[in-house]
C-alpha positions in Angstrom: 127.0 -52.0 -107.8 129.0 -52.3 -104.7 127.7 -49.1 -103.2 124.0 -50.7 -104.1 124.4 -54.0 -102.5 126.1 -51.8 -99.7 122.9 -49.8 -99.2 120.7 -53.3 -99.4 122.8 -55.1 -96.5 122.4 -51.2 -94.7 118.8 -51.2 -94.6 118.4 -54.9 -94.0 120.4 -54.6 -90.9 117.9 -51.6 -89.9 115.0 -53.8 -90.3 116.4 -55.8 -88.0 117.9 -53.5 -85.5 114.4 -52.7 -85.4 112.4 -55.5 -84.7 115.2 -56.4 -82.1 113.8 -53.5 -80.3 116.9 -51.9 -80.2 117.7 -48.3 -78.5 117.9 -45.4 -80.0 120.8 -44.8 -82.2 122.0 -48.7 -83.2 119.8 -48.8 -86.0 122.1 -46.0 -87.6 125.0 -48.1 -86.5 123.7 -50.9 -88.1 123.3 -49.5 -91.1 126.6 -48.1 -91.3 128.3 -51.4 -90.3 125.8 -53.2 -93.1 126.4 -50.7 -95.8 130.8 -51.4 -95.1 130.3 -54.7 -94.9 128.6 -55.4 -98.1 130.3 -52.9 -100.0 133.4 -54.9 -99.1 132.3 -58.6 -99.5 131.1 -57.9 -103.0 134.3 -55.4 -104.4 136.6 -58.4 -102.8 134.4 -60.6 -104.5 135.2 -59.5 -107.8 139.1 -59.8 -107.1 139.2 -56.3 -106.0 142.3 -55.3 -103.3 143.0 -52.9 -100.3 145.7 -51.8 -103.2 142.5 -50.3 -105.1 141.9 -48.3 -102.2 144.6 -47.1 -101.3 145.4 -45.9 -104.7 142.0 -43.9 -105.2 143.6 -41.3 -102.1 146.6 -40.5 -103.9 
């Protein structure tokens, strides 16, 4: 679910990247910055932690 919502706020910050008529590249950028930022706003928003992280690398 996070990864999904993730995606959604990715490809709505393309959409508009792209109708702000921005250069080449920041649309990409965008997305990436979208896709972290909603995959964090919803696993916080469902009490998860940076603990959770942190504990998937070991």
């Amino acid at each position: 679910m996070a990864v999904g919502t993730g995606t959604a706020a990715g490809i709505v910050a393309v959409i508009l990247a792209q109708l702000a008529g921005a250069r080449p590249g920041i649309p990409g950028f965008a997305f990436g910055a979208g896709f972290c930022l909603g995959f964090i706003l919803l696993w916080r928003g469902f009490g998860g932690t940076t603990q959770d992280i942190k504990d998937l690398f070991r």
